[in-house]
N, C-alpha and C positions, 0 to 999 in steps of 0.2 A: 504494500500500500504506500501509495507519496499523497504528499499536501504541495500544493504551489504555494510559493514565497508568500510572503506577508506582502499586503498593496496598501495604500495611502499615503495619504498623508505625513509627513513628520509627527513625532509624538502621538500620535493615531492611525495605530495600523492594525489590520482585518486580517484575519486570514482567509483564503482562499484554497475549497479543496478540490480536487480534480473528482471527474464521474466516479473512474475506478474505487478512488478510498471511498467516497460516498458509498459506492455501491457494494466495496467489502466490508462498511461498517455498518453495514444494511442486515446482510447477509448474517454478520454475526447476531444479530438480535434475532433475527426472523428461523433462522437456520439454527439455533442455540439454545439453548437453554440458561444463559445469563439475560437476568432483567436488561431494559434497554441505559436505566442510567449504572448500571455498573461497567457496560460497556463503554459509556460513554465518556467516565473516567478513567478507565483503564486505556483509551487512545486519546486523553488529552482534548476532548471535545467538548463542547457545551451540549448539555444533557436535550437543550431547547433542539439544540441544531439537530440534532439526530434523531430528536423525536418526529421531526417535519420531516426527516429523510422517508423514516420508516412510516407513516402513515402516506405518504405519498405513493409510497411503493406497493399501499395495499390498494391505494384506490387503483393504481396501474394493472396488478394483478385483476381488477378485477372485485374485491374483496370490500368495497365502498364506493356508495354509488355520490362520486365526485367526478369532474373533470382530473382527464386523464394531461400525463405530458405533454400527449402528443397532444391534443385536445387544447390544452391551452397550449401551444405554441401556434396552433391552426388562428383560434382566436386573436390572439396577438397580431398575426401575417395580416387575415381583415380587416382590423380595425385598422392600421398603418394604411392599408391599399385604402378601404374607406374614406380616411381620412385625405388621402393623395387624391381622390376623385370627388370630393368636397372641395377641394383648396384649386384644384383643377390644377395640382401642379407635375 
């Protein structure tokens, strides 16, 4: 599993994690038998972060009837296009 660098700001910086670790620290909850925040300190994550990983990944499955990734990434493309056909630009 990798994390990508820290981004921001001086004296305020974020981290940023790649799909992969998201998705193997996904995995360890869902695939495991450790609660999701003991996982979630034993890789140094915010208990928050991984809890939106893992309930995303149920709606993905399937498992919660939410938009999906793709789902919201489709809405996202429209509203942009939308918007560029609004502005006529």
């Amino acid at each position: 599993m990798s994390l990508v660098e820290k981004e921001g700001p001086p004296g305020r910086s974020r981290r940023r994690f790649t799909k992969e670790f998201e998705a193997d620290s996904v995995a360890l909850v869902l695939d495991g038998d450790r609660p999701s925040a003991r996982v979630a300190h034993d890789l140094c994550i915010g208990a928050t972060s991984l809890g939106n990983w893992v309930r995303q990944a149920r709606i993905d499955r399937g498992e919660k009837p939410e938009l999906t990734t793709e789902e919201r990434s489709e809405l996202v493309r429209l509203r942009r296009e939308n918007s560029k056909l609004r502005t006529g630009a």
